[in-house]
N, CA, C and O atoms as a DFTB+ gen file, in Angstrom:
664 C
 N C O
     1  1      44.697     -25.069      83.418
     2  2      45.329     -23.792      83.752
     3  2      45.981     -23.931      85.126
     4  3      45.269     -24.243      86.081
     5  1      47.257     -23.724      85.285
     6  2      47.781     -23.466      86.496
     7  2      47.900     -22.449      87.134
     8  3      48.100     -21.306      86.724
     9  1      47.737     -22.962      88.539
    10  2      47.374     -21.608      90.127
    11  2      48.128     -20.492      88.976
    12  3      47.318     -19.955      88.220
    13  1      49.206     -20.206      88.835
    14  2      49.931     -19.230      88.527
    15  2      49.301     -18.318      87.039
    16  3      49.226     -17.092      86.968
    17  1      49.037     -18.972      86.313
    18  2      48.116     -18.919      85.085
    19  2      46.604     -17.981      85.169
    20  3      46.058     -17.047      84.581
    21  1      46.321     -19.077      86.504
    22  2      44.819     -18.266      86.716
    23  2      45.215     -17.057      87.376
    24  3      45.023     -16.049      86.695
    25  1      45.730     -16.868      88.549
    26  2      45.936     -15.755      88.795
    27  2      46.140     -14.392      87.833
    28  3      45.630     -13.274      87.905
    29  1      47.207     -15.039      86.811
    30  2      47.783     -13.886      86.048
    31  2      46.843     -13.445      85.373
    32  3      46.622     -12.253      85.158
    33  1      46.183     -14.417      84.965
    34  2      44.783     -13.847      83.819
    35  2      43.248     -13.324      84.687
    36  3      42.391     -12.532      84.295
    37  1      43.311     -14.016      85.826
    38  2      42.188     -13.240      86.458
    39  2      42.294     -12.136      87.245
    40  3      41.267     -11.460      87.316
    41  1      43.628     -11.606      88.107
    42  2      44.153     -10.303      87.979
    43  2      44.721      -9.353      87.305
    44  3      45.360      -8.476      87.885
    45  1      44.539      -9.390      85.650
    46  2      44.812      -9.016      84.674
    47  2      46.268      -8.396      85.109
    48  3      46.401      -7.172      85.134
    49  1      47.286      -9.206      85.428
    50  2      48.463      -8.879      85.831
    51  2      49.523      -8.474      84.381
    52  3      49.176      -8.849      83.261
    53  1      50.510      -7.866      84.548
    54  2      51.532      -7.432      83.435
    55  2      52.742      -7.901      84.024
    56  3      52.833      -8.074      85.239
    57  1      53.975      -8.183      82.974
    58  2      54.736      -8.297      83.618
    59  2      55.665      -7.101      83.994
    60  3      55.764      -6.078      83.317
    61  1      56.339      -7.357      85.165
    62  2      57.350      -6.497      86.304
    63  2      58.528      -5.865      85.611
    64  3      58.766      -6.690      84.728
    65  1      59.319      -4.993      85.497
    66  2      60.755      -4.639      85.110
    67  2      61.589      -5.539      86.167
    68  3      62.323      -6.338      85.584
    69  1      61.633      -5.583      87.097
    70  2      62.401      -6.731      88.180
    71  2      61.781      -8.089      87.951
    72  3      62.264      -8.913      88.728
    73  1      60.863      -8.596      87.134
    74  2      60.844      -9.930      87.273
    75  2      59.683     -10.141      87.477
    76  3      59.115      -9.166      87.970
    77  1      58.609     -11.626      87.194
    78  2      57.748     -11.592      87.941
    79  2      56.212     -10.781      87.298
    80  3      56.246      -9.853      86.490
    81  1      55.173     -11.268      87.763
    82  2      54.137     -10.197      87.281
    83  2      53.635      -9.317      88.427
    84  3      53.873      -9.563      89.609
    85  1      52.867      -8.192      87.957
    86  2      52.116      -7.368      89.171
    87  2      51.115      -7.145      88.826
    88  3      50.742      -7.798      87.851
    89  1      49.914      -5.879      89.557
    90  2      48.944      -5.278      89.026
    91  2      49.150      -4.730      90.223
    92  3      49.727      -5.049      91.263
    93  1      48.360      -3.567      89.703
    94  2      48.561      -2.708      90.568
    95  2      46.751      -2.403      91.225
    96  3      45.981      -1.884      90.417
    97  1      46.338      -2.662      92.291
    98  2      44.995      -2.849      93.010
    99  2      44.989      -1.569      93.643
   100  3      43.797      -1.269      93.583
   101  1      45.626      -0.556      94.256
   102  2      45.142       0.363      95.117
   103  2      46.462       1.609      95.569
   104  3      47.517       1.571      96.201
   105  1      45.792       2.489      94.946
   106  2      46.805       4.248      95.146
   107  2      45.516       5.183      95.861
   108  3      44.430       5.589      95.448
   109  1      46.215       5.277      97.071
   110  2      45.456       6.482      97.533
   111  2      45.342       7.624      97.021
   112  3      46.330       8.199      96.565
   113  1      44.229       8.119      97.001
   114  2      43.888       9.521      96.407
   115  2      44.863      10.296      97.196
   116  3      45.961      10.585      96.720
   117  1      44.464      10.681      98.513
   118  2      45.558      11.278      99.254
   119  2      46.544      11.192      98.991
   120  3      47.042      10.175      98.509
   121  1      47.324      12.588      99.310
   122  2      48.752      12.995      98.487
   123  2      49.245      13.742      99.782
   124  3      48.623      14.511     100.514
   125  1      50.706      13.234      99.861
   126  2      51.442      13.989     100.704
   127  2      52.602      14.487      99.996
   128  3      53.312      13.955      99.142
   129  1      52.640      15.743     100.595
   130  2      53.694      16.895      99.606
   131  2      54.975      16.604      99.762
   132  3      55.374      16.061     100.792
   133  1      55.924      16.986      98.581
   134  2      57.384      16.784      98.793
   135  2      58.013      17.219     100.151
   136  3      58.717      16.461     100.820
   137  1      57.635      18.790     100.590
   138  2      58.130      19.091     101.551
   139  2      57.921      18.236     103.257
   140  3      58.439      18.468     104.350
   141  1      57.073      17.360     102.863
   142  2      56.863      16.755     104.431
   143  2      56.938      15.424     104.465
   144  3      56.543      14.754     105.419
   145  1      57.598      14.826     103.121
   146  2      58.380      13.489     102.906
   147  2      59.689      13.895     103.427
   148  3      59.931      15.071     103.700
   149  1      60.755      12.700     103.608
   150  2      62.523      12.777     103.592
   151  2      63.166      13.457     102.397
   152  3      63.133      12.988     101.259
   153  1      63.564      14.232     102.628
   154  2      64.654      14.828     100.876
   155  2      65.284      14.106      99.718
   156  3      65.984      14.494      98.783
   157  1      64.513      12.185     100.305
   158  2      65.051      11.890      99.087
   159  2      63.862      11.745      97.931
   160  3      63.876      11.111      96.875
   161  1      62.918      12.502      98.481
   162  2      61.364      12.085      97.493
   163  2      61.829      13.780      96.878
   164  3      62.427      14.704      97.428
   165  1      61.202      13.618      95.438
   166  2      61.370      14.593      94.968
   167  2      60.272      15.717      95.065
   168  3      60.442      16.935      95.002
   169  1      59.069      14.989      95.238
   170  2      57.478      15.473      94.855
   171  2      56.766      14.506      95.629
   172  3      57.123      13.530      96.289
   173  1      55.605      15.063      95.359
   174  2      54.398      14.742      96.298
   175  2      54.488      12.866      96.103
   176  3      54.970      12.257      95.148
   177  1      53.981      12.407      97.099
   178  2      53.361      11.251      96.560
   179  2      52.320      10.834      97.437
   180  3      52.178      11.273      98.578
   181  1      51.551       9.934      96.860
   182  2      50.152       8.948      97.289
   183  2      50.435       8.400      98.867
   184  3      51.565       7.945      99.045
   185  1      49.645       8.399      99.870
   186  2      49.827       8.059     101.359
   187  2      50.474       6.795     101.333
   188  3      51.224       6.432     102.240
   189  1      50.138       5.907     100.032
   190  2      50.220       4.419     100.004
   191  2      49.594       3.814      98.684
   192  3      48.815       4.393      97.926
   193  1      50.095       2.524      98.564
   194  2      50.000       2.295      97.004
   195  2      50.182       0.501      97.295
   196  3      51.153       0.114      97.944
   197  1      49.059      -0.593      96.697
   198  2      49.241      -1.999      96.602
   199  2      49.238      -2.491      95.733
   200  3      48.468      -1.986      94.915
   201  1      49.984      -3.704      95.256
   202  2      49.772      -4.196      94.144
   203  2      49.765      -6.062      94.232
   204  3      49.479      -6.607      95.298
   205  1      49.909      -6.403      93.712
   206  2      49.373      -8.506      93.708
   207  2      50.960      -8.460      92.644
   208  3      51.189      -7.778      91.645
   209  1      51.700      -9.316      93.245
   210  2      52.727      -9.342      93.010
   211  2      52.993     -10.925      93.193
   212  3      53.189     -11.580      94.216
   213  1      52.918     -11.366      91.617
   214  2      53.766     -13.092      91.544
   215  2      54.890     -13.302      90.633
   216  3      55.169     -12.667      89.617
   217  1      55.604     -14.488      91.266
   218  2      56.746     -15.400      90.777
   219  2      56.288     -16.287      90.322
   220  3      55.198     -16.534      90.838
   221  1      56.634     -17.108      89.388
   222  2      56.290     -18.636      88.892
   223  2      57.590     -19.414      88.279
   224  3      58.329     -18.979      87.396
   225  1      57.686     -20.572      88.905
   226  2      58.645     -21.427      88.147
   227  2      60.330     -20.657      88.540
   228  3      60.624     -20.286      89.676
   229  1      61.011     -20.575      87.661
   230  2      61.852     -19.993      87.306
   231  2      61.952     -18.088      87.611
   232  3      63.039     -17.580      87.338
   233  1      61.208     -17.464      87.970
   234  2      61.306     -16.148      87.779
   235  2      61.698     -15.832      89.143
   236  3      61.486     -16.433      90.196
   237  1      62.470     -14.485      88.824
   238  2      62.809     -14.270      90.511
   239  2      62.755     -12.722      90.106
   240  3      62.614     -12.324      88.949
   241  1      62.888     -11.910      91.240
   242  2      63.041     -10.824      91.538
   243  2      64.536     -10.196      91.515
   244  3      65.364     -10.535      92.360
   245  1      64.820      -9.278      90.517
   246  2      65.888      -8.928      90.870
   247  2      66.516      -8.084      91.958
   248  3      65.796      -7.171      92.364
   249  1      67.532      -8.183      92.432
   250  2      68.296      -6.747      92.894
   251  2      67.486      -5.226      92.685
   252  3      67.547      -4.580      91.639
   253  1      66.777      -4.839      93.818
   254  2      66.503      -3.346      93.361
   255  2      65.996      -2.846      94.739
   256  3      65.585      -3.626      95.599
   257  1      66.043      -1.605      94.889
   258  2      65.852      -0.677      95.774
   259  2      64.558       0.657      95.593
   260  3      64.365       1.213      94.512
   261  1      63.786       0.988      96.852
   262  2      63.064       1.833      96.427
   263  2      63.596       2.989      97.729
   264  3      64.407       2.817      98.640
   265  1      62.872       4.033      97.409
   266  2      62.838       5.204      98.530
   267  2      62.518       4.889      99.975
   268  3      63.069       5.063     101.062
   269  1      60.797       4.066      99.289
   270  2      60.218       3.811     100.412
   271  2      59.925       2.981     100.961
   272  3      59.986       1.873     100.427
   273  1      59.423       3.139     102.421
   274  2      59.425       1.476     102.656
   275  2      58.695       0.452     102.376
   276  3      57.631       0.932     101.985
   277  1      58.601      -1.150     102.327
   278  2      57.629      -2.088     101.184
   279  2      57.605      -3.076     102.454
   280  3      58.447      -3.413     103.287
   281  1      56.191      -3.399     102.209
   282  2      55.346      -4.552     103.323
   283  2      55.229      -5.866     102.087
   284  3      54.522      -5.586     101.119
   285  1      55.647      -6.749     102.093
   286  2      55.213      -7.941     101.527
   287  2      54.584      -8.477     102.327
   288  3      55.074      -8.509     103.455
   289  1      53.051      -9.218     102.080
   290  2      52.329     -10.079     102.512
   291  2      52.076     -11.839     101.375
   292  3      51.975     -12.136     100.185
   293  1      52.081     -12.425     102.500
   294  2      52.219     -13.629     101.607
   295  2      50.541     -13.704     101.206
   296  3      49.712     -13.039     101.827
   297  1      50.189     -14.594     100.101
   298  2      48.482     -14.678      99.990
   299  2      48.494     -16.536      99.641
   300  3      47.686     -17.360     100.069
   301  1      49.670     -16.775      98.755
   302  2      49.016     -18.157      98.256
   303  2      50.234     -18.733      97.468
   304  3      50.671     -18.126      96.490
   305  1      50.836     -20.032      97.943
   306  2      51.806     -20.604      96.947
   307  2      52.545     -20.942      98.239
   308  3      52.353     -21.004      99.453
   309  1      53.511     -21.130      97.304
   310  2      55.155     -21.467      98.170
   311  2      55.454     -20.390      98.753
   312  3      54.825     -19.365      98.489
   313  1      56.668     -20.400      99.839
   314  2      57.250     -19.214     100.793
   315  2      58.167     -18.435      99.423
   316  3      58.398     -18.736      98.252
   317  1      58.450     -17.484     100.182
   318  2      59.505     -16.550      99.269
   319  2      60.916     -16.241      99.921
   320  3      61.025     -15.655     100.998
   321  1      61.562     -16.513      99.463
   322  2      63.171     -15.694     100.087
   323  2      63.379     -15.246      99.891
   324  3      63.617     -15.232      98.683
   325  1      63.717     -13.891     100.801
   326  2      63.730     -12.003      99.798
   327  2      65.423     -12.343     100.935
   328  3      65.679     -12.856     102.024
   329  1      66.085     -11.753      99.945
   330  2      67.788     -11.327     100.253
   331  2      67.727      -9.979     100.676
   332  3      66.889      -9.407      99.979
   333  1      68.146      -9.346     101.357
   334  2      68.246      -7.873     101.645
   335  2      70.454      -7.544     102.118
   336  3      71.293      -8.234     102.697
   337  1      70.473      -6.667     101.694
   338  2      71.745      -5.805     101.545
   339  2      71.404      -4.484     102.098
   340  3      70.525      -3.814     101.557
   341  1      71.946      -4.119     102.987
   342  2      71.839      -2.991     103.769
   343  2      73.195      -2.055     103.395
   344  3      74.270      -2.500     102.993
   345  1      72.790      -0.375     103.682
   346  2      73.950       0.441     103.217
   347  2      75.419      -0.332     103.439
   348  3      76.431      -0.094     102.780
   349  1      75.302      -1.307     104.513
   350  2      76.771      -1.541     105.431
   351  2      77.204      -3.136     104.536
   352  3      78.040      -4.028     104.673
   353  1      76.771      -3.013     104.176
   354  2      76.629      -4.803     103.188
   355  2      75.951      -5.966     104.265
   356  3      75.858      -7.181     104.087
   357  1      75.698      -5.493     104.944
   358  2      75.096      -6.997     106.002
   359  2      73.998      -7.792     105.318
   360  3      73.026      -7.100     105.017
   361  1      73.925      -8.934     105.036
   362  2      73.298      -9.490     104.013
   363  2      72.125      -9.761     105.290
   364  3      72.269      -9.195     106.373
   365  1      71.084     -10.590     105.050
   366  2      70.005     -11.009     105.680
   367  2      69.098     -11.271     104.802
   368  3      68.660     -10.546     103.909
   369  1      68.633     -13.097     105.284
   370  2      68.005     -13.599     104.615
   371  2      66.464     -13.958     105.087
   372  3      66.374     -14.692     106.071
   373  1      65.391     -13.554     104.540
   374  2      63.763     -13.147     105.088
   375  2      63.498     -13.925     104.571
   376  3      64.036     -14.255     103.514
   377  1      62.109     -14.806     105.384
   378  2      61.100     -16.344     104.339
   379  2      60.037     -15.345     104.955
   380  3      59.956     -14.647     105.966
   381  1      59.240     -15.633     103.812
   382  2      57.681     -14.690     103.184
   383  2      57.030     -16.423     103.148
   384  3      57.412     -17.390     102.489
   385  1      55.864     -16.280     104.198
   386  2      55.242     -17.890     103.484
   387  2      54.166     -17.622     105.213
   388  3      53.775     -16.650     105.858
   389  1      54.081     -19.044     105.322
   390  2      53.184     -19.275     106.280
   391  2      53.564     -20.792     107.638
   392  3      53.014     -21.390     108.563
   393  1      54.423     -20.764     107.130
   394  2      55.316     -21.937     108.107
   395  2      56.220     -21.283     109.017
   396  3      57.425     -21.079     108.872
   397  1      55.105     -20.845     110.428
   398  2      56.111     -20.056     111.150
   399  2      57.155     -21.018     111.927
   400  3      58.052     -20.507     112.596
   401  1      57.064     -21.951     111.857
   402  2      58.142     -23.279     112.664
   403  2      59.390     -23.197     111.843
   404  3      60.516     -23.494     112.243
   405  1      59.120     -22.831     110.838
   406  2      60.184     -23.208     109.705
   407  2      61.109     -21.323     109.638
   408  3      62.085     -21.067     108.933
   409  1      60.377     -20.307     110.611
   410  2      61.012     -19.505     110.476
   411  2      60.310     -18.112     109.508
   412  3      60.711     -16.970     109.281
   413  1      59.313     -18.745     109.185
   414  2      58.882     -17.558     107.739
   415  2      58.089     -16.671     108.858
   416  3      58.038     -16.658     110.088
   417  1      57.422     -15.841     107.651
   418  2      56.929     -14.848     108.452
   419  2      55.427     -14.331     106.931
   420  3      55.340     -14.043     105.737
   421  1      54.752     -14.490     107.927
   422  2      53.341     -13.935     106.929
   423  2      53.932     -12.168     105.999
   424  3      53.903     -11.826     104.817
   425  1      54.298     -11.621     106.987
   426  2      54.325     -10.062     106.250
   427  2      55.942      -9.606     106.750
   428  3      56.268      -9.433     107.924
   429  1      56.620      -9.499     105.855
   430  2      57.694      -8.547     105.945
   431  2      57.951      -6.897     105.488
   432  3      57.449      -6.266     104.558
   433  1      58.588      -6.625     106.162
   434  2      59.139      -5.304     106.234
   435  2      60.749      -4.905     105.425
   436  3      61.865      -4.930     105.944
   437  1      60.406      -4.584     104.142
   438  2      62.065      -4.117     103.617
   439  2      62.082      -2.463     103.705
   440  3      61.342      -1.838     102.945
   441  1      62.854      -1.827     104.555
   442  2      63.001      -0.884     104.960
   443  2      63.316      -0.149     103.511
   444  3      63.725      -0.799     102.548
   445  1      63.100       1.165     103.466
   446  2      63.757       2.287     102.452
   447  2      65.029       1.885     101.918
   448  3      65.622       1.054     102.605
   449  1      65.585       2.259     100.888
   450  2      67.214       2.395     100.509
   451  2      67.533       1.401     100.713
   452  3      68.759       1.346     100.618
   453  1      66.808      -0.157     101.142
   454  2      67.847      -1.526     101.349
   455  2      67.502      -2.310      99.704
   456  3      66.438      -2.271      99.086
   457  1      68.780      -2.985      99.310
   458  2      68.675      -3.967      97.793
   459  2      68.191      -5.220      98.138
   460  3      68.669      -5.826      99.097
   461  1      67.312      -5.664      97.474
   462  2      66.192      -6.739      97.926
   463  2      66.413      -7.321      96.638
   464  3      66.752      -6.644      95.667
   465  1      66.189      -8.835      96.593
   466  2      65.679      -9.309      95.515
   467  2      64.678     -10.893      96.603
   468  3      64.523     -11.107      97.805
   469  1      64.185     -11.731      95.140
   470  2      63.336     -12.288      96.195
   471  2      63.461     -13.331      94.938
   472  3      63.464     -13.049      93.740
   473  1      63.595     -14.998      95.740
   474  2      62.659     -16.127      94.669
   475  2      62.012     -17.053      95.417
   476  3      61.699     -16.904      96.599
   477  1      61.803     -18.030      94.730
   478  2      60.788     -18.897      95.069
   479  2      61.853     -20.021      96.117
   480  3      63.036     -20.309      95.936
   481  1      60.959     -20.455      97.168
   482  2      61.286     -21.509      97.795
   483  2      61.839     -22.721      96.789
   484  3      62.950     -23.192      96.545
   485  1      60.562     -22.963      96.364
   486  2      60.410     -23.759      95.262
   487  2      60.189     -23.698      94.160
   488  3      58.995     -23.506      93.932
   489  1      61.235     -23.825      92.722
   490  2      61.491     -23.409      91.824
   491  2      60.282     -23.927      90.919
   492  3      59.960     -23.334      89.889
   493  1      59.573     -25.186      91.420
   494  2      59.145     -25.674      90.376
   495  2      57.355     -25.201      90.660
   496  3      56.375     -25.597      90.029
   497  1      57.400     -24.402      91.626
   498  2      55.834     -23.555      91.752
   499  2      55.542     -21.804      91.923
   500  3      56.278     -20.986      91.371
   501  1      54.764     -21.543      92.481
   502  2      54.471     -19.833      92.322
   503  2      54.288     -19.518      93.500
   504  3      54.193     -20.367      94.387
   505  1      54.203     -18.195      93.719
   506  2      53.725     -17.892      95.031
   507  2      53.152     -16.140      94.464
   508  3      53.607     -15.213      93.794
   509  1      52.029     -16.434      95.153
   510  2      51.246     -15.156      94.905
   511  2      51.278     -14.131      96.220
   512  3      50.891     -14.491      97.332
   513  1      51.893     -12.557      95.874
   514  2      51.927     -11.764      97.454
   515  2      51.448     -10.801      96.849
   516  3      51.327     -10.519      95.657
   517  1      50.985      -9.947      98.504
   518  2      50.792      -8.326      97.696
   519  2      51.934      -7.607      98.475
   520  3      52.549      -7.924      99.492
   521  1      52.003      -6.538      97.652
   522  2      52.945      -5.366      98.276
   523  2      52.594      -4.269      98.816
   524  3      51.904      -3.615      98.034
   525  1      52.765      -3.732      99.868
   526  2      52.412      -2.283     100.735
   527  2      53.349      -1.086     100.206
   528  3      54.356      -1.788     100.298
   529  1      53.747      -0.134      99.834
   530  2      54.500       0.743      99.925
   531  2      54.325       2.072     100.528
   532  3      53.400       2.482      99.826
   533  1      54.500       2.714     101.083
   534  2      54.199       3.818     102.374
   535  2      55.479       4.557     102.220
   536  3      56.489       4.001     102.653
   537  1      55.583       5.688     101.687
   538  2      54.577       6.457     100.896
   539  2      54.828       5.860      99.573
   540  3      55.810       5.219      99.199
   541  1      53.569       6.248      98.819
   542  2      52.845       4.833      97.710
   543  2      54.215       5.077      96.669
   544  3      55.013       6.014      96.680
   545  1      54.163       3.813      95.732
   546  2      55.318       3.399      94.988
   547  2      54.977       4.538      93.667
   548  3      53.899       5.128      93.607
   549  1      55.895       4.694      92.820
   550  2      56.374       5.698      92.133
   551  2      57.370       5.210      91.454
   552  3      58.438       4.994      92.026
   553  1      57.174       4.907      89.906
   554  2      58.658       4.529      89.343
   555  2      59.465       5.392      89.148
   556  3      60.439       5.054      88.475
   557  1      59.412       6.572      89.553
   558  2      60.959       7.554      89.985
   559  2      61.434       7.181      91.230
   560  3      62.407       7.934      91.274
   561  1      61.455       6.739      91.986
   562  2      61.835       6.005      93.424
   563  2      62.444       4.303      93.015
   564  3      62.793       3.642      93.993
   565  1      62.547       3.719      91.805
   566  2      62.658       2.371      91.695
   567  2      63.787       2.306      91.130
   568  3      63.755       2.937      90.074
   569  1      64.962       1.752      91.369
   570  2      66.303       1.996      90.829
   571  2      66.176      -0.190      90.730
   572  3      65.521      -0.973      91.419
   573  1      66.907      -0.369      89.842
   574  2      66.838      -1.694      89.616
   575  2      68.874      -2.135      89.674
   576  3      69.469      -2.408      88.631
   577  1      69.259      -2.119      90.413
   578  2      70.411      -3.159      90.367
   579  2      71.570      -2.905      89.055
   580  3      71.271      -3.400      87.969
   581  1      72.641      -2.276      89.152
   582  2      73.777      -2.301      87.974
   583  2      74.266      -3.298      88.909
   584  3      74.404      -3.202      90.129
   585  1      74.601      -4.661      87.824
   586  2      75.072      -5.982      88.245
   587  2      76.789      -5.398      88.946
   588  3      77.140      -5.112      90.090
   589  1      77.443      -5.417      87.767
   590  2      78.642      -4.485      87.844
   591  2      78.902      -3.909      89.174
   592  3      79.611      -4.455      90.019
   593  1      78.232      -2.662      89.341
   594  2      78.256      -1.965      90.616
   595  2      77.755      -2.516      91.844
   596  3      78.045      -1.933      92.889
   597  1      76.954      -3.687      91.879
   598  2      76.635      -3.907      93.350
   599  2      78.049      -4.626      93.494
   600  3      78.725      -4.321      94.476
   601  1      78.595      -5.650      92.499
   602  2      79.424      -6.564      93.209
   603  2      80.184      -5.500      93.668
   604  3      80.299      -5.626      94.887
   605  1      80.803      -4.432      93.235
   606  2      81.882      -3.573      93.369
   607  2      81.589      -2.915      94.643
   608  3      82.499      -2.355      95.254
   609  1      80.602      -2.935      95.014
   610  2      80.039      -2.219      96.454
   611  2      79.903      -3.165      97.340
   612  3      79.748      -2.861      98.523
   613  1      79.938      -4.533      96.914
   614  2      79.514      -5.467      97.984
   615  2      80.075      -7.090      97.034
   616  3      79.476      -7.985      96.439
   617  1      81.313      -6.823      97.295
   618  2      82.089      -8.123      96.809
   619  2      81.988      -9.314      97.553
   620  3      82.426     -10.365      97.086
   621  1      81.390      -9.254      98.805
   622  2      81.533     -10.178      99.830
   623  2      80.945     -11.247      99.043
   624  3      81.338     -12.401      98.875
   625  1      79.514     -10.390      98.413
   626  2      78.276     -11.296      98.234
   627  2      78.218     -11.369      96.545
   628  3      77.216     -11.053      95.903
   629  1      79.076     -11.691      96.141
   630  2      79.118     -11.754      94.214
   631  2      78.605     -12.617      93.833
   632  3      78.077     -12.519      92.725
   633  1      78.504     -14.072      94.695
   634  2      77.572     -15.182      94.111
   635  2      76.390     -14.699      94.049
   636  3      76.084     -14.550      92.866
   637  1      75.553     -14.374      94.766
   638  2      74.236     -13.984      95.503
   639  2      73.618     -13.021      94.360
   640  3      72.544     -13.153      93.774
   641  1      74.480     -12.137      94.229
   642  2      74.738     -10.763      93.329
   643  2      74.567     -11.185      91.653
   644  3      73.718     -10.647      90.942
   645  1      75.518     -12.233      91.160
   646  2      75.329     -12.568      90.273
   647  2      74.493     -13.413      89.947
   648  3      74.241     -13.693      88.775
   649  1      73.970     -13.916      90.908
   650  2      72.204     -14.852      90.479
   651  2      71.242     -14.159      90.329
   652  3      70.678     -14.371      89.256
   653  1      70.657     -13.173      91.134
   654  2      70.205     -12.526      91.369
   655  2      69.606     -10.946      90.915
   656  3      68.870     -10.105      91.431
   657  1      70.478     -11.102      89.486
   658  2      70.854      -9.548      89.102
   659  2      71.117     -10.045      87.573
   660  3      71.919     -10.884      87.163
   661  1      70.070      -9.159      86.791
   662  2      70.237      -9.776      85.519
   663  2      71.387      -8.847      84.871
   664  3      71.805      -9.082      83.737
């Protein structure tokens, strides 16, 4: 059984709509109300919400955006390269891993409203992370990438866009 294998089956993980498997480990009971979130939350949500979030081989993360903001922590595997696209198109490229010489960074920060996608350093292994979301994740907040429309919003980056974006 491989690292990636065991994981999936001993965190009884499912697979992702963006790619990738998850599970979801921890939603706060605590609830904060629509009115004292930003106006782009519709309704209440959870203080915070984690989940165990892997790539293997070939799988990547697509293009997608949430409300709120997302902490990736690295746990085990290869580094990760998360792409980020900001309202203004400024691309920026983040390493998720544990080789701070090389530039990575144990825990990143993808701010609200930015298009992220993420793959493997290394195609031919996995990398196991968890995810933070503050205020907790909600698939009414998860918009996944119209291939079409990003290039059209951000032509600069159409290679990137079209790998990246099923």
């Amino acid at each position: 059984m491989s690292n990636a294998d065991y994981y999936i089956e001993l965190l009884n993980m499912s697979p992702h709509p963006e790619g990738g498997y998850y599970k979801e480990y921890y939603r706060s009971k605590n609830k904060i109300k629509s009115d004292s979130l930003a106006q782009i939350h519709t309704a209440e949500r959870s203080l915070g919400t984690g989940i165990y979030y892997l790539l293997r081989e070939k799988n990547k993360s697509n293009f997608h955006r949430l409300l709120s903001e997302e902490i990736w922590h690295h746990i085990d595997g290869c580094s990760v390269h998360i792409h980020t696209l900001d309202e203004n198109g400024s691309y920026k490229l983040l390493k998720l891993g544990k080789n701070l010489v090389d530039s990575e960074k144990p825990q990143i920060v993808i701010p609200a409203l930015t298009w992220f996608a993420a793959e493997l350093s290394n195609k031919n292994s996995y990398s196991l992370v968890g995810c933070t979301v503050i205020p907790g994740f909600d698939f009414e907040d998860f918009e996944l990438a119209d291939k079409s429309k990003l290039i059209e919003d951000y032509p600069q980056h159409k290679i990137l866009i079209d790998r990246l974006t099923s």
